[in-house]
N, C-alpha and C positions, 0 to 999 in steps of 0.2 A: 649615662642615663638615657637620654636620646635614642642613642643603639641599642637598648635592650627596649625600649619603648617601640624599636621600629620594628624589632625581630618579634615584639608580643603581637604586634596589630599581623605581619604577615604570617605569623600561627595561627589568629583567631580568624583569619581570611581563609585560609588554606582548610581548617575543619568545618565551617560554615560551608566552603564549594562543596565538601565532600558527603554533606546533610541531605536525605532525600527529602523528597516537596510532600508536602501532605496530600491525604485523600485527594482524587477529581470526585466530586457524588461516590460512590459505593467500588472506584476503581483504586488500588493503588497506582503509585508512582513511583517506581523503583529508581534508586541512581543508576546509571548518571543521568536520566531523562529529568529536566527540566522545566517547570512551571513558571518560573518566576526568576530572579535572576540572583538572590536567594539562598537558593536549595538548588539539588542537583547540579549538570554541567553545561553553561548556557552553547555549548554546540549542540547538545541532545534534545532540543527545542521541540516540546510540544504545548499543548493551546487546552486549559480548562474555561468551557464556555459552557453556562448552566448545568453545568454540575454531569458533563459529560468533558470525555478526554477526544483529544483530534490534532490531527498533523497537518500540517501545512508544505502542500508540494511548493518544489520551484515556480510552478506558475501559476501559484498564487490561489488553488484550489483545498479549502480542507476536506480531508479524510474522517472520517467516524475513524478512532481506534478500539477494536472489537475486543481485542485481548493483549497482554504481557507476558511473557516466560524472561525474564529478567536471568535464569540460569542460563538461558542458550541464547540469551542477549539477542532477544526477536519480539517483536509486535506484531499484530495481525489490525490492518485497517479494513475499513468497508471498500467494496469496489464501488463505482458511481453508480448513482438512479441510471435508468432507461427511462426517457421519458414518454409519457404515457402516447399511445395512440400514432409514438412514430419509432425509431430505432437508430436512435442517437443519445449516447450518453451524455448525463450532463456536462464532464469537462471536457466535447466535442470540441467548443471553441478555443482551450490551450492544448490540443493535442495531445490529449492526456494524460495522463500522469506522468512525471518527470519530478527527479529531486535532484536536490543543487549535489554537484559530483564535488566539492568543497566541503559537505557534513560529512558524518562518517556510518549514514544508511544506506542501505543496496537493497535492491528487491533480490531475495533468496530462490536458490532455486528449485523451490518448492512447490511453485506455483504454476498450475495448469493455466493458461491464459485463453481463454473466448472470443474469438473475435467474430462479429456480425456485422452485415447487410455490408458485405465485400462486391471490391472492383472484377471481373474476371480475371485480372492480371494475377490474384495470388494464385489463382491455379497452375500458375509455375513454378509458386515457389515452394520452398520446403516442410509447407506447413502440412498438417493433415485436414483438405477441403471435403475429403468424401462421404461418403454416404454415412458412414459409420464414425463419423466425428462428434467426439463430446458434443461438436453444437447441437445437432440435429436432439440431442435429447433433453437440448437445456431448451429448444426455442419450443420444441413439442409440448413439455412439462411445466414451465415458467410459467405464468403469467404478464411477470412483467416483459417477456423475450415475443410477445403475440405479434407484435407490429414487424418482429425479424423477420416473420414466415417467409418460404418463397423467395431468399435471397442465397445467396454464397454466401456460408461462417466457415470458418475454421479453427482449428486448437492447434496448439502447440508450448511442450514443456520451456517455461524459461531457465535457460541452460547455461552454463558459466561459457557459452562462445559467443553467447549474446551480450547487449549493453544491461549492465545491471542497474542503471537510472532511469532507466524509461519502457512506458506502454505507450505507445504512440498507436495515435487513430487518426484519420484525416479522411475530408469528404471525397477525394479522390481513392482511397484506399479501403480501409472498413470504418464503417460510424459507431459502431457501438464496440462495450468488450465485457468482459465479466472475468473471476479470475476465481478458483478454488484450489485450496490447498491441500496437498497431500490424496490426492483423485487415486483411486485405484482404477482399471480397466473396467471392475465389475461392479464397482458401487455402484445402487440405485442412487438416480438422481434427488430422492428426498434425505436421502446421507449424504449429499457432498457440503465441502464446509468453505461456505464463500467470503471469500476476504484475499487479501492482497498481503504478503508474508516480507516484511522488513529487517532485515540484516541490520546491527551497526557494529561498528567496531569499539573494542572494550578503548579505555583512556590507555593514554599511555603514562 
C-alpha cells in the first residue's frame, strides 16, 4: 500500500512539472519556462512582475522579455536603456549581460550586436568599426543612441566562435551596446527588430 501511495505522489509530481504556468498579463508561458515552482521547469526560470514577463541575467539584471517561439525553443528580451544624456547602458555596472553557463539558455546566433562609445583598441579587432557600421546608422537615427555621437561603435554578428553567455561592455572597452535580430545589410533602420535572441535547450 505504501508503494503504490509513493509511486502515485511521484506521477502526480511528474505531470504537475510537466503543466505550463499560466498567463504573465497578455503573454503566454510556454513549457518548460517556468513562473513559479509549480508549473513549467524550474531550470527554465523566468520572473512575472506586474503582469509583464522578464529574465534574470547571472548578474543579477532583468530583461523585459519581448517575445516567445516556444516551436524553436527561443525568446526575444529587451536590450538595456542607454541612459539619457550619456552613453552607458544601464547594466554598465555588471558588465553586461551574462547568463549562468549552468541554465540551458544561449544567446543565438542571430543577433547583430551594437557596440558604442568604444576604446581605440577595438580598431584592431575583428569587429566591423567603420564608417559604414550598423552603428553609425543606429547612433545617427536613435534617439536614445544621441549622447553616442562622435565616438568609435562597432557591430558584429554573434557567432558560434564566440561565448554564447555574454555581452560584455566595460568602461575601459565600449559603454553602451544594443542588439537586433535578424539585420539584413539593407534594412532601414525603422525595420530593425531590437531585442536580444535566447537559445535553450529542450529537457531531456
Amino acid at each position: 500500500m505504501e508503494l503504490v501511495l509513493f509511486l502515485l505522489l511521484v506521477s502526480v509530481a511528474q505531470v504537475s512539472s510537466l503543466t505550463p504556468c499560466p498567463k504573465c498579463g497578455s503573454m503566454e508561458v510556454p513549457y518548460p519556462l517556468s513562473t513559479d515552482d509549480s508549473c513549467g521547469d524550474p531550470r527554465y526560470k523566468v520572473y512575472c512582475k506586474n503582469g509583464g514577463l522578464e529574465f534574470l541575467s547571472a548578474g543579477g539584471t532583468y530583461y523585459e522579455v519581448l517575445s516567445i517561439d516556444p516551436s524553436a525553443d527561443k525568446l526575444v528580451i529587451s536590450p538595456p536603456m542607454i541612459r539619457s544624456n550619456t552613453c552607458n547602458s544601464s547594466d554598465l555596472s555588471v558588465g553586461g549581460l551574462s547568463l549562468d553557463e549552468k541554465l540551458p539558455f544561449n544567446i543565438s546566433t542571430h543577433n547583430t550586436v551594437i557596440l558604442l562609445n568604444c576604446s581605440d583598441s577595438l580598431q584592431l579587432s575583428p569587429l566591423n568599426c567603420s564608417s559604414n557600421s550598423f552603428c553609425r546608422a543606429y547612433e545617427n537615427n536613435v534617439v536614445e543612441a544621441r549622447g553616442c555621437r562622435n565616438t568609435l561603435c562597432c557591430h558584429y554578428l554573434k557567432d558560434s566562435a564566440m561565448t554564447s553567455h555574454r555581452i560584455r561592455i566595460r568602461v575601459e572597452g565600449c559603454t553602451a551596446y544594443t542588439s537586433v535580430v535578424n539585420i539584413k545589410p539593407d534594412d532601414p533602420v525603422g525595420s530593425w527588430n531590437y531585442g536580444i535572441e535566447l537559445q535553450w535547450v529542450r529537457p531531456s
